[in-house]
mmJSON file of the N, C-alpha and C atoms, coordinates in Angstrom:
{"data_MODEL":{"atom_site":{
"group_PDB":["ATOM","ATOM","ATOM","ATOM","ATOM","ATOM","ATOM","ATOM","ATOM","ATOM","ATOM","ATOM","ATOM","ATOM","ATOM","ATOM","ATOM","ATOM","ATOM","ATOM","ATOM","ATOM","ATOM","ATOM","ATOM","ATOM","ATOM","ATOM","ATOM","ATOM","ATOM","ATOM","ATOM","ATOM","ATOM","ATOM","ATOM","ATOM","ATOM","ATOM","ATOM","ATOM","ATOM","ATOM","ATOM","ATOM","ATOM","ATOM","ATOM","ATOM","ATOM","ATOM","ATOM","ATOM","ATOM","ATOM","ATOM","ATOM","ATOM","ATOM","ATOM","ATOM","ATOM","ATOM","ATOM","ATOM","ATOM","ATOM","ATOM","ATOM","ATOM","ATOM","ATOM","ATOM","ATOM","ATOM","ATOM","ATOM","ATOM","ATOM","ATOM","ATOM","ATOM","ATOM","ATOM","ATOM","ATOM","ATOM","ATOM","ATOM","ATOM","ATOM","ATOM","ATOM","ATOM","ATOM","ATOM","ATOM","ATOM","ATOM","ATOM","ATOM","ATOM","ATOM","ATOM","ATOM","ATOM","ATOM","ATOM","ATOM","ATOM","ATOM","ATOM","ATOM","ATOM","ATOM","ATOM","ATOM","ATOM","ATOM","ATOM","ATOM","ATOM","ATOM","ATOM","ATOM","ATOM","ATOM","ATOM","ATOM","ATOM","ATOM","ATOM","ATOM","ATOM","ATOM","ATOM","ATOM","ATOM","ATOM","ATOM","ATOM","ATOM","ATOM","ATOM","ATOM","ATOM","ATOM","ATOM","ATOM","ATOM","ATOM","ATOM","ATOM","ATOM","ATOM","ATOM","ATOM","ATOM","ATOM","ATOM","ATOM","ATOM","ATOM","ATOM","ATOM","ATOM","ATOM","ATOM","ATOM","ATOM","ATOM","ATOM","ATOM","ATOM","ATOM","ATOM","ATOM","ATOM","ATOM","ATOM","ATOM","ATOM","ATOM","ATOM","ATOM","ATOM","ATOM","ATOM","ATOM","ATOM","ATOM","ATOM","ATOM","ATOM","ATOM","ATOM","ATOM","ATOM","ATOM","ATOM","ATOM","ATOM","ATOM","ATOM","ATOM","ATOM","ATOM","ATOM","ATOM","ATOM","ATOM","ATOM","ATOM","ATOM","ATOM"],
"id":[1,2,3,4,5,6,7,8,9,10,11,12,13,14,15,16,17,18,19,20,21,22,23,24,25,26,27,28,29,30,31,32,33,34,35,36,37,38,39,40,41,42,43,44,45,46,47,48,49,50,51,52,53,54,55,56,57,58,59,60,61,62,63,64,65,66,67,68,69,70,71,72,73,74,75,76,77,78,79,80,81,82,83,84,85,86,87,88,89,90,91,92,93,94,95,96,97,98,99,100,101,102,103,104,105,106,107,108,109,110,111,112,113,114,115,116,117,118,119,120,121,122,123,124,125,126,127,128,129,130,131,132,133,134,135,136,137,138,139,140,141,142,143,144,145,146,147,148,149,150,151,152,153,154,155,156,157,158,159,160,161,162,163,164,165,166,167,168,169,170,171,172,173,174,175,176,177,178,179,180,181,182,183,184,185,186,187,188,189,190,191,192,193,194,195,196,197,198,199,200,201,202,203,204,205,206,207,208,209,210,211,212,213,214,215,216],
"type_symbol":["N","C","C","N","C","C","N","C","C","N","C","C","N","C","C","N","C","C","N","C","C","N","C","C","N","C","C","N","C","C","N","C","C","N","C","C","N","C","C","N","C","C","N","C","C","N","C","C","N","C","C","N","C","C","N","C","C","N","C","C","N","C","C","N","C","C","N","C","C","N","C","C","N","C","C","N","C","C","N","C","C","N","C","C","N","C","C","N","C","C","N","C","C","N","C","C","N","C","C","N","C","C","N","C","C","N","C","C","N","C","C","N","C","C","N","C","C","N","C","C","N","C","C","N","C","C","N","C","C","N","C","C","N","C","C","N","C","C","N","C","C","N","C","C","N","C","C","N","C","C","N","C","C","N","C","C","N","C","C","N","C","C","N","C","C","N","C","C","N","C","C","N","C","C","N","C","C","N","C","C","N","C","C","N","C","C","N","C","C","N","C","C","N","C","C","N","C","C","N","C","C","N","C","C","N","C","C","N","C","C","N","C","C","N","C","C"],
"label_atom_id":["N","CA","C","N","CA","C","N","CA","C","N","CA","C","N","CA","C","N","CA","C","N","CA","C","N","CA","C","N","CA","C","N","CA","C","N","CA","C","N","CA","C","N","CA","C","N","CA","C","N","CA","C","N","CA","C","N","CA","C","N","CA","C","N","CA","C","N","CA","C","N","CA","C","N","CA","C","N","CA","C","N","CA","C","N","CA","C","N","CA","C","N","CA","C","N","CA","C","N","CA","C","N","CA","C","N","CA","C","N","CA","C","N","CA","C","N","CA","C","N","CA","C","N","CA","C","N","CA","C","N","CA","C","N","CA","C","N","CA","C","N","CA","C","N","CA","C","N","CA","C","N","CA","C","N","CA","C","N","CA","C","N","CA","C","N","CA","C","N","CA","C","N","CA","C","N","CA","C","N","CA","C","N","CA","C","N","CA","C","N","CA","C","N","CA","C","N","CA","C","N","CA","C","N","CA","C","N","CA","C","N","CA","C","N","CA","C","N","CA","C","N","CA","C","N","CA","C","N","CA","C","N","CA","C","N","CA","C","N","CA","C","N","CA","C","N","CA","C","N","CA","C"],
"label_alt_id":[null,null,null,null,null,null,null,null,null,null,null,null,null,null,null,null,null,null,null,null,null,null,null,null,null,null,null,null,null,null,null,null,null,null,null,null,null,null,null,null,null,null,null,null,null,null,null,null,null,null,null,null,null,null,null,null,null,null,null,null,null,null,null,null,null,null,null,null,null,null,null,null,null,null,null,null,null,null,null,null,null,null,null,null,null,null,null,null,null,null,null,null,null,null,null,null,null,null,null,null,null,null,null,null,null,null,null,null,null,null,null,null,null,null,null,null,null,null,null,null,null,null,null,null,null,null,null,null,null,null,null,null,null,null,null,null,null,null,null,null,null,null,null,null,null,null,null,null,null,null,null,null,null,null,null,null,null,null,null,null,null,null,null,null,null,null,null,null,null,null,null,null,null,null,null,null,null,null,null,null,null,null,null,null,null,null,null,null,null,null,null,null,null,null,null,null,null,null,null,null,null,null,null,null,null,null,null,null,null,null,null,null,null,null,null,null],
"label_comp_id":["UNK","UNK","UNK","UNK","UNK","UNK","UNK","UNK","UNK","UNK","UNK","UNK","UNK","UNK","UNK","UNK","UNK","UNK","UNK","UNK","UNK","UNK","UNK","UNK","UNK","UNK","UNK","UNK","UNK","UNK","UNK","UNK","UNK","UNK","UNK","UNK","UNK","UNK","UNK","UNK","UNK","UNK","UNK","UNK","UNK","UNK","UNK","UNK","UNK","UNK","UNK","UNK","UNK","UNK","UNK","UNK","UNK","UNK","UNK","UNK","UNK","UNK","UNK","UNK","UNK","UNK","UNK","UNK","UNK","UNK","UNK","UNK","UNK","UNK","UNK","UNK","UNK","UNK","UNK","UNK","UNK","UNK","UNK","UNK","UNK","UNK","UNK","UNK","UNK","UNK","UNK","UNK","UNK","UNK","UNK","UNK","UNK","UNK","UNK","UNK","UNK","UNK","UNK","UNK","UNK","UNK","UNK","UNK","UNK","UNK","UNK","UNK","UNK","UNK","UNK","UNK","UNK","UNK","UNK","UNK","UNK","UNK","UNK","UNK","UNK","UNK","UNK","UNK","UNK","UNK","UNK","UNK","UNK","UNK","UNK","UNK","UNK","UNK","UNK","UNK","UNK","UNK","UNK","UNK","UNK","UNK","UNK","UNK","UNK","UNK","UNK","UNK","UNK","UNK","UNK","UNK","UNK","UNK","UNK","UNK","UNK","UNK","UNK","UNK","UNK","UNK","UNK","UNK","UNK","UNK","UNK","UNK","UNK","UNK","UNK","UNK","UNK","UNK","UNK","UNK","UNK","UNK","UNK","UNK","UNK","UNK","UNK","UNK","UNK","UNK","UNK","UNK","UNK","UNK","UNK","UNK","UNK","UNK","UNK","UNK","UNK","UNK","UNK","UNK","UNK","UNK","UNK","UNK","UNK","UNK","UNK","UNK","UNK","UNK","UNK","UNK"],
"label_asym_id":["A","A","A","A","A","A","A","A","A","A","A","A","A","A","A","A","A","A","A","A","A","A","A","A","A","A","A","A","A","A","A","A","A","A","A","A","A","A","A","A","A","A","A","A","A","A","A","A","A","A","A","A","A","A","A","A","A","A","A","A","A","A","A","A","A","A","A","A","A","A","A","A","A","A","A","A","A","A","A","A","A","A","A","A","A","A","A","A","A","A","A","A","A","A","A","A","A","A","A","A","A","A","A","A","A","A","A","A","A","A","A","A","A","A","A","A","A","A","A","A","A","A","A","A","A","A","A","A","A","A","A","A","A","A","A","A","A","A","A","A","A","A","A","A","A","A","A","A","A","A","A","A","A","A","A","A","A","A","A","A","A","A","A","A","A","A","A","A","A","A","A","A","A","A","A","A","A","A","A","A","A","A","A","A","A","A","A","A","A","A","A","A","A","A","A","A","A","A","A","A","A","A","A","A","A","A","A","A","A","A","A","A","A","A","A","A"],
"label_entity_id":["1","1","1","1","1","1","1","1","1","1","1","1","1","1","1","1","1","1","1","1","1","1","1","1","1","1","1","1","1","1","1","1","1","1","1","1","1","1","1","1","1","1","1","1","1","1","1","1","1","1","1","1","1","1","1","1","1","1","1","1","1","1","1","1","1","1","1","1","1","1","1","1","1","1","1","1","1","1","1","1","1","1","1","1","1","1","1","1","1","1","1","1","1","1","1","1","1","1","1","1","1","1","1","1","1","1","1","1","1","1","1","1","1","1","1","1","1","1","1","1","1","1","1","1","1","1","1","1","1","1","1","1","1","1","1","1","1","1","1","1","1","1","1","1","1","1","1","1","1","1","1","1","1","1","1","1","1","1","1","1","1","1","1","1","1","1","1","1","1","1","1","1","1","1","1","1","1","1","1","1","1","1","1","1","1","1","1","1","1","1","1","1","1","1","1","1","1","1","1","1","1","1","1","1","1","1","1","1","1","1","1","1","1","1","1","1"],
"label_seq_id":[1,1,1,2,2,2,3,3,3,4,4,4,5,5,5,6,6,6,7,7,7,8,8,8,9,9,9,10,10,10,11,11,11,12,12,12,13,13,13,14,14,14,15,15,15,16,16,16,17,17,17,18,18,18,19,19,19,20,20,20,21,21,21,22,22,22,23,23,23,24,24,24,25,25,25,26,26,26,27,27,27,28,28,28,29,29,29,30,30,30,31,31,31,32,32,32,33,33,33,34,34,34,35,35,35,36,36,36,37,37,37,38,38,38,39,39,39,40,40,40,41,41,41,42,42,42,43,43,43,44,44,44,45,45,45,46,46,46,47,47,47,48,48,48,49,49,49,50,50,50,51,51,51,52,52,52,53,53,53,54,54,54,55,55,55,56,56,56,57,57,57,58,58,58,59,59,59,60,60,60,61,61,61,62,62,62,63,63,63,64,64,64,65,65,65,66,66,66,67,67,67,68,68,68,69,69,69,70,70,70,71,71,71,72,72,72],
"pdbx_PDB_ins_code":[null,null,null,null,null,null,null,null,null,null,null,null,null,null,null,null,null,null,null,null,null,null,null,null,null,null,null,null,null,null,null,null,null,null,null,null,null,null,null,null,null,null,null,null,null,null,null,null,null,null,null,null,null,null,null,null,null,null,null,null,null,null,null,null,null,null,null,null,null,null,null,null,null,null,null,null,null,null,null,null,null,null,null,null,null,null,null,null,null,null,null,null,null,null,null,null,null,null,null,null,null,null,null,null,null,null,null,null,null,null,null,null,null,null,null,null,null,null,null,null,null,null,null,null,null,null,null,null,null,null,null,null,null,null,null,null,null,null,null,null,null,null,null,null,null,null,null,null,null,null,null,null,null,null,null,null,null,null,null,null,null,null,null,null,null,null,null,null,null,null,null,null,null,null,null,null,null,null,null,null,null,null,null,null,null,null,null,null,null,null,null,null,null,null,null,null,null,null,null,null,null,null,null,null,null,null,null,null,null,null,null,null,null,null,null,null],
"Cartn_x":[115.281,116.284,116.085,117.097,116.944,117.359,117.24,117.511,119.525,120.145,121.102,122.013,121.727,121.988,122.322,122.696,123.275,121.97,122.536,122.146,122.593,124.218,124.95,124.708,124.669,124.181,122.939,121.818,120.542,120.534,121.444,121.406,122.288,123.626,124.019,123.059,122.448,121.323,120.544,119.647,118.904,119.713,120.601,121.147,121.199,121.699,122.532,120.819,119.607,118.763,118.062,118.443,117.905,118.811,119.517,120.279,121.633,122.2,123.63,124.46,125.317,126.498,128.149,127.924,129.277,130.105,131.319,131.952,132.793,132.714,133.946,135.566,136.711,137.827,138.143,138.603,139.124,140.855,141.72,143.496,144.288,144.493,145.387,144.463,143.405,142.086,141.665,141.952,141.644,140.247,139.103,138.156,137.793,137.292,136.771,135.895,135.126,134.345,134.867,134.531,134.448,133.201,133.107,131.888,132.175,131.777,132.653,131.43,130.531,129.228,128.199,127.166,125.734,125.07,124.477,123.725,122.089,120.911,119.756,119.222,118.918,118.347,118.377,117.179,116.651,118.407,118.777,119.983,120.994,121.545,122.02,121.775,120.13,119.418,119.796,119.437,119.497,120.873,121.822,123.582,123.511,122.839,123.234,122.657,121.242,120.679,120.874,120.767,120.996,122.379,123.405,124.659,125.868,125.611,127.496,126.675,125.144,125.488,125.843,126.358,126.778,128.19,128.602,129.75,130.897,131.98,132.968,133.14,132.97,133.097,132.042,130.553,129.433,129.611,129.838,129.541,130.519,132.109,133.203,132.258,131.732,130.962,130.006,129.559,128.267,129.321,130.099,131.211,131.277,132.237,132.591,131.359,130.135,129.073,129.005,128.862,129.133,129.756,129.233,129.901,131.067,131.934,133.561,134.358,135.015,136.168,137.033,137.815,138.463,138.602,137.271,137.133,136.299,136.093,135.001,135.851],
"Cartn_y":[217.748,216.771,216.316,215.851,215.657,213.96,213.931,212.285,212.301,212.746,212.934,212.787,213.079,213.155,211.807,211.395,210.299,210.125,208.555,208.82,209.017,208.858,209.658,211.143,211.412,213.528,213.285,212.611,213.0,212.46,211.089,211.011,212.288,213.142,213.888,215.098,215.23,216.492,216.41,215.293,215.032,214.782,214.209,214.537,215.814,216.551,218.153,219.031,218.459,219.257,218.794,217.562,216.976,218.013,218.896,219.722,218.685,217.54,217.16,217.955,217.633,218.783,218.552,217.028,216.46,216.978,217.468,218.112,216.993,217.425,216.115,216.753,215.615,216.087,215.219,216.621,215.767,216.052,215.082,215.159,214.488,214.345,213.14,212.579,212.462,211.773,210.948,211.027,210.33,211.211,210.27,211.085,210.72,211.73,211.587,212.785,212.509,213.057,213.822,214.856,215.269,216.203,215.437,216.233,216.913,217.946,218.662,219.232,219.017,219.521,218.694,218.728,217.999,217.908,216.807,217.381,216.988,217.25,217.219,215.393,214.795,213.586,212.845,213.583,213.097,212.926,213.661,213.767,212.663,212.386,211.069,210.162,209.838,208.802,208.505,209.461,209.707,208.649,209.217,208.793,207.438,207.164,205.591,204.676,204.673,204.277,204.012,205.471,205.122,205.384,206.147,206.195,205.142,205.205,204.382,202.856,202.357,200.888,200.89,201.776,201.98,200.736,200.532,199.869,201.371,200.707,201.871,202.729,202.029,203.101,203.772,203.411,204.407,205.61,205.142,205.811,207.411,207.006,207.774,208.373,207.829,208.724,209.932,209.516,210.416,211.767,211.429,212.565,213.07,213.014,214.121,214.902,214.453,215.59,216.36,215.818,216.84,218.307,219.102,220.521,220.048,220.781,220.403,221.571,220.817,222.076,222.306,222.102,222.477,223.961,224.275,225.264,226.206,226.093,226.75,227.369],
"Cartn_z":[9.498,9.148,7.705,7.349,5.76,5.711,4.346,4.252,3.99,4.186,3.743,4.895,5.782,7.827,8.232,8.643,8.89,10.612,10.766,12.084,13.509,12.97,14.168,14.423,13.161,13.482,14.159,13.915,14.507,16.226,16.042,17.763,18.614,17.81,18.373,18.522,17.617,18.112,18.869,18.913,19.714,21.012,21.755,23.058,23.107,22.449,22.969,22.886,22.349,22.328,23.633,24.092,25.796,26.747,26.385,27.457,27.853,26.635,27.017,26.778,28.368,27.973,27.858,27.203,26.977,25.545,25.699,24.391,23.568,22.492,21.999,21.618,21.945,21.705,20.689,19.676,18.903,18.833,18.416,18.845,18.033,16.876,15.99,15.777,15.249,14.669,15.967,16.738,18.389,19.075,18.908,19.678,20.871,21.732,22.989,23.483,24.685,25.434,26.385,26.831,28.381,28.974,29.965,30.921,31.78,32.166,33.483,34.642,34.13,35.123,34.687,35.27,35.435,34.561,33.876,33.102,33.219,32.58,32.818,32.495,33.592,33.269,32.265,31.334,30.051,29.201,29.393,28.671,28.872,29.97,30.591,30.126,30.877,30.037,28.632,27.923,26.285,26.053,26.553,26.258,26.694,27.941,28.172,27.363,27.276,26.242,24.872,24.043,22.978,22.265,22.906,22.258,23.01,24.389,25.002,24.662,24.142,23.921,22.782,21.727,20.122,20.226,19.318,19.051,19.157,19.818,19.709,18.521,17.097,15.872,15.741,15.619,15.764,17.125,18.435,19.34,18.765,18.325,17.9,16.961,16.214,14.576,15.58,16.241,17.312,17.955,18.209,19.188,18.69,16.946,16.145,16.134,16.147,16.411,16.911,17.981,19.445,19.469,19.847,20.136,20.474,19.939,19.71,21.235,21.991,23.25,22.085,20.944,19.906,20.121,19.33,19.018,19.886,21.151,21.841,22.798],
"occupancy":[1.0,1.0,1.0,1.0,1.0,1.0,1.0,1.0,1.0,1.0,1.0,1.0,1.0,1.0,1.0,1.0,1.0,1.0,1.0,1.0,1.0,1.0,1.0,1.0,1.0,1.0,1.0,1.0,1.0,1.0,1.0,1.0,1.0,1.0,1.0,1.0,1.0,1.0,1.0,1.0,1.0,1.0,1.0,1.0,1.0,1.0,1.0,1.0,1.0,1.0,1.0,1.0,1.0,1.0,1.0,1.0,1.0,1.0,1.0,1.0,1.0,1.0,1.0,1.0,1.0,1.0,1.0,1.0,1.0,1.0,1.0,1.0,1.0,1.0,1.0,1.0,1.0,1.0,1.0,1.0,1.0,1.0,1.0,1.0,1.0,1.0,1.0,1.0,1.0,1.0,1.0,1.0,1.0,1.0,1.0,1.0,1.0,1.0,1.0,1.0,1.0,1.0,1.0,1.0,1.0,1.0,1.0,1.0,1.0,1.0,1.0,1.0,1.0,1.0,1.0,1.0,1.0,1.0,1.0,1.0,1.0,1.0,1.0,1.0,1.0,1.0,1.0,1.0,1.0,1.0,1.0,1.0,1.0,1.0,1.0,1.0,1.0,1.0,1.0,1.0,1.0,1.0,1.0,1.0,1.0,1.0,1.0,1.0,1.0,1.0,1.0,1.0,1.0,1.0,1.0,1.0,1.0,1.0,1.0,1.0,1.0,1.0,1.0,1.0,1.0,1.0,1.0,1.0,1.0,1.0,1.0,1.0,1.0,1.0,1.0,1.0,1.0,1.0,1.0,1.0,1.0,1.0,1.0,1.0,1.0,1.0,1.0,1.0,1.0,1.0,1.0,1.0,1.0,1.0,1.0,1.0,1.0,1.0,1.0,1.0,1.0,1.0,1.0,1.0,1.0,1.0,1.0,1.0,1.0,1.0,1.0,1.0,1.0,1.0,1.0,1.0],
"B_iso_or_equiv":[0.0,0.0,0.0,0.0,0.0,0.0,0.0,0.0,0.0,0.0,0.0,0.0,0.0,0.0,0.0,0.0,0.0,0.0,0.0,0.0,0.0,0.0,0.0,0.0,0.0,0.0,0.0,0.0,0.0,0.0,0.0,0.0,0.0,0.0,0.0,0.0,0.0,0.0,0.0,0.0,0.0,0.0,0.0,0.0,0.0,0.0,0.0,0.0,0.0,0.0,0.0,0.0,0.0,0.0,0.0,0.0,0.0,0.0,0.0,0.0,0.0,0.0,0.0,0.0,0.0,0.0,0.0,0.0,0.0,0.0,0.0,0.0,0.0,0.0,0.0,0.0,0.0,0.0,0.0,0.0,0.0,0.0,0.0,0.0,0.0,0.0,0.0,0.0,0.0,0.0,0.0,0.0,0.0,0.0,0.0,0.0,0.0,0.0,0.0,0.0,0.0,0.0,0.0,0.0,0.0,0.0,0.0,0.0,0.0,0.0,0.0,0.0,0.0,0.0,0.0,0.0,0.0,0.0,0.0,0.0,0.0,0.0,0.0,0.0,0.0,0.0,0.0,0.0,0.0,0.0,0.0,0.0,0.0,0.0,0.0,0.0,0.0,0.0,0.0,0.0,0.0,0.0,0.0,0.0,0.0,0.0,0.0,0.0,0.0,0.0,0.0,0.0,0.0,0.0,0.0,0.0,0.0,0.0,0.0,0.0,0.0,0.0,0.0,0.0,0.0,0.0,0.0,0.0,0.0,0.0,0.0,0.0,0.0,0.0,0.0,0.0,0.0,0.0,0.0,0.0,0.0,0.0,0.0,0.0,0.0,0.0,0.0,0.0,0.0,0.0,0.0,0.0,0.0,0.0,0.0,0.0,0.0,0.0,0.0,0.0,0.0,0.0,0.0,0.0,0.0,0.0,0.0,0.0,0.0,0.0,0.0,0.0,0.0,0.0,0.0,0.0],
"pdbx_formal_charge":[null,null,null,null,null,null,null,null,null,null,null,null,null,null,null,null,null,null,null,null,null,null,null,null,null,null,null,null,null,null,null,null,null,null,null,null,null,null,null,null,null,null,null,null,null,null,null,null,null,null,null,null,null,null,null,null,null,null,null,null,null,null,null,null,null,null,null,null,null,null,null,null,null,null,null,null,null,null,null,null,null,null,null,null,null,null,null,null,null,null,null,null,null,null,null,null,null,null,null,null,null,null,null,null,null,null,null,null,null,null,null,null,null,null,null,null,null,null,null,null,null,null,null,null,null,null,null,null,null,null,null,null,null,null,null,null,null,null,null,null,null,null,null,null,null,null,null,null,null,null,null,null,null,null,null,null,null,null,null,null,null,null,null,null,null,null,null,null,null,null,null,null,null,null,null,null,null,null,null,null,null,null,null,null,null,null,null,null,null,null,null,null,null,null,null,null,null,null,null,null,null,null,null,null,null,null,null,null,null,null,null,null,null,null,null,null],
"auth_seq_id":[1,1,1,2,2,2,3,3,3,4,4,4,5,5,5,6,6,6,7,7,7,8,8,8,9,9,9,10,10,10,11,11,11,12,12,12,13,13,13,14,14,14,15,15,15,16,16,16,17,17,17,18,18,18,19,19,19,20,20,20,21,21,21,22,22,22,23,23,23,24,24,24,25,25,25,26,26,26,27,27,27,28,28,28,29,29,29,30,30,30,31,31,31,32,32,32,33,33,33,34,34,34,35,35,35,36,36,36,37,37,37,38,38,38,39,39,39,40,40,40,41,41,41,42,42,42,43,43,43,44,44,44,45,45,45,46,46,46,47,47,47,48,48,48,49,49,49,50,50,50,51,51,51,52,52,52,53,53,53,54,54,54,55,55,55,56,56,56,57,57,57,58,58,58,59,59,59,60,60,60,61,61,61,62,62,62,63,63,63,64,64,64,65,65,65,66,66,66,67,67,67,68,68,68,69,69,69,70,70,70,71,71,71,72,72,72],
"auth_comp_id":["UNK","UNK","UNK","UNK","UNK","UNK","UNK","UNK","UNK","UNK","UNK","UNK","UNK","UNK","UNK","UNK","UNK","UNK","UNK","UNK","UNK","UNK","UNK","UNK","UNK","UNK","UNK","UNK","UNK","UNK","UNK","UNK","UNK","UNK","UNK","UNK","UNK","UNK","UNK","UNK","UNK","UNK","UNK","UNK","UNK","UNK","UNK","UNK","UNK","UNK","UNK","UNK","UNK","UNK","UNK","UNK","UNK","UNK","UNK","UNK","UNK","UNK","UNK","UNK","UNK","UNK","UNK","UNK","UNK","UNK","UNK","UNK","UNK","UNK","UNK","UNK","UNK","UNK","UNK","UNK","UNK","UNK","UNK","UNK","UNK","UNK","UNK","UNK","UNK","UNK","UNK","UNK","UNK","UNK","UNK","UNK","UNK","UNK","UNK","UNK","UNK","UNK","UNK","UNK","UNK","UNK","UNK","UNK","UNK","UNK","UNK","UNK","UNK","UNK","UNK","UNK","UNK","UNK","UNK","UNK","UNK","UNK","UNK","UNK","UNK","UNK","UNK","UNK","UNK","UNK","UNK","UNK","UNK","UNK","UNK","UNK","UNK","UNK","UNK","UNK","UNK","UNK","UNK","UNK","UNK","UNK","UNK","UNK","UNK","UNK","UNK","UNK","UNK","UNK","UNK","UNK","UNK","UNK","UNK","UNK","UNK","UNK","UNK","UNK","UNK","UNK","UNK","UNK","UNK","UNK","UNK","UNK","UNK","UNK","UNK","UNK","UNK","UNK","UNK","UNK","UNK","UNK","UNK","UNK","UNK","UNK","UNK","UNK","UNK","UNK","UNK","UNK","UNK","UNK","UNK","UNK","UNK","UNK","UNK","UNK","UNK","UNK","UNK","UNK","UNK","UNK","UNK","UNK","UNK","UNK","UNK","UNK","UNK","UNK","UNK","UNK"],
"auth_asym_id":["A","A","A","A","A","A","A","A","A","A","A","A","A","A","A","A","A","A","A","A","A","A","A","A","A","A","A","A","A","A","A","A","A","A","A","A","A","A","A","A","A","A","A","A","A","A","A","A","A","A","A","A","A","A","A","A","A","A","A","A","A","A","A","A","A","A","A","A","A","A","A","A","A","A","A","A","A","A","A","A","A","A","A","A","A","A","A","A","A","A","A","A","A","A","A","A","A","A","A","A","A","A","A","A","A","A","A","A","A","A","A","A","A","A","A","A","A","A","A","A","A","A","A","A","A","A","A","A","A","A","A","A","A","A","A","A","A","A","A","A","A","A","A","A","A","A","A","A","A","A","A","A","A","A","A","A","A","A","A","A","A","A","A","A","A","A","A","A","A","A","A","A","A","A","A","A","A","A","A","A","A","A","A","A","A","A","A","A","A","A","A","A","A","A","A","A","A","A","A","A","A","A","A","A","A","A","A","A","A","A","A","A","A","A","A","A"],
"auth_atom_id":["N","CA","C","N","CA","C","N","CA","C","N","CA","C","N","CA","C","N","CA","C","N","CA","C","N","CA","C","N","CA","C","N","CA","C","N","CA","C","N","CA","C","N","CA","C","N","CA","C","N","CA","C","N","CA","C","N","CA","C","N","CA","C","N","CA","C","N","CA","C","N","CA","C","N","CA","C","N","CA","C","N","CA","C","N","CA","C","N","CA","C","N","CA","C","N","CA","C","N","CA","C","N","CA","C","N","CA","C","N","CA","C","N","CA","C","N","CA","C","N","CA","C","N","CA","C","N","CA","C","N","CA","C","N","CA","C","N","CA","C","N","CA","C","N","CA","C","N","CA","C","N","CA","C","N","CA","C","N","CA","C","N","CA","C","N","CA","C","N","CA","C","N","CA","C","N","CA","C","N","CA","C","N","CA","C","N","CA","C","N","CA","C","N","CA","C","N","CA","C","N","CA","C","N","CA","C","N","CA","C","N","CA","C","N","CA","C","N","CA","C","N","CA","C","N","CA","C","N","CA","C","N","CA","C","N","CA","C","N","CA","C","N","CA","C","N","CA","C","N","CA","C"],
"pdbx_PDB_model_num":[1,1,1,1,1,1,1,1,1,1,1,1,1,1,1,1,1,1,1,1,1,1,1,1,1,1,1,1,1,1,1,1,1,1,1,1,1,1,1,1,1,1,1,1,1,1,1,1,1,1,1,1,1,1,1,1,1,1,1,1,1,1,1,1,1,1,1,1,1,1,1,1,1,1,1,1,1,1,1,1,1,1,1,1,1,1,1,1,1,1,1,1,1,1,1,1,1,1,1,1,1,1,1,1,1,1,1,1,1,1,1,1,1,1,1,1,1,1,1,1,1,1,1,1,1,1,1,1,1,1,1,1,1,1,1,1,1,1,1,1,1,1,1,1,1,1,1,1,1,1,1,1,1,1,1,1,1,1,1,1,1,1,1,1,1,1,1,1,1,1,1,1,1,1,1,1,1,1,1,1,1,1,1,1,1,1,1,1,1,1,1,1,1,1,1,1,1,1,1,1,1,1,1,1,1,1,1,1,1,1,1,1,1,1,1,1]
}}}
C-alpha cells in the first residue's frame, strides 16, 4: 500500500481479501451493493464493523471499490 491510497481503497481490499463477496453497482452515479451467496465470517464481521458503521458518503466511497457486477 502506498501513502497515496485512500482509506476507503484499503478497507475495500482488506474485506475482499477476508473472502467478501459483495459487488458494487454502480447506475447514474447511484451506488450500491449486492450479495447473492455466503460469505466467510471474518468477512461479514469485517463489513459490519468497520464499513456499514461508515457515514453513508464514506461507506459509498468503499463500494466504488468493490469488484464492480458492471463489468464482470
Amino acid at each position: 500500500m502506498t501513502e497515496l491510497e485512500t482509506n476507503a481503497l484499503k478497507l475495500a481490499r482488506r474485506y475482499v481479501e477476508l473472502g467478501g463477496r459483495r459487488r458494487s453497482k454502480l447506475d447514474d452515479n447511484i451506488v450500491s451493493t449486492r450479495l447473492w451467496q455466503d460469505e466467510p465470517e471474518d468477512a461479514k464481521q469485517f463489513w459490519e464493523t468497520q464499513i456499514a458503521s461508515l457515514t453513508e458518503e464514506n461507506r459509498r466511497e468503499v463500494e466504488t471499490h468493490l469488484p464492480t457486477m458492471n463489468y464482470n
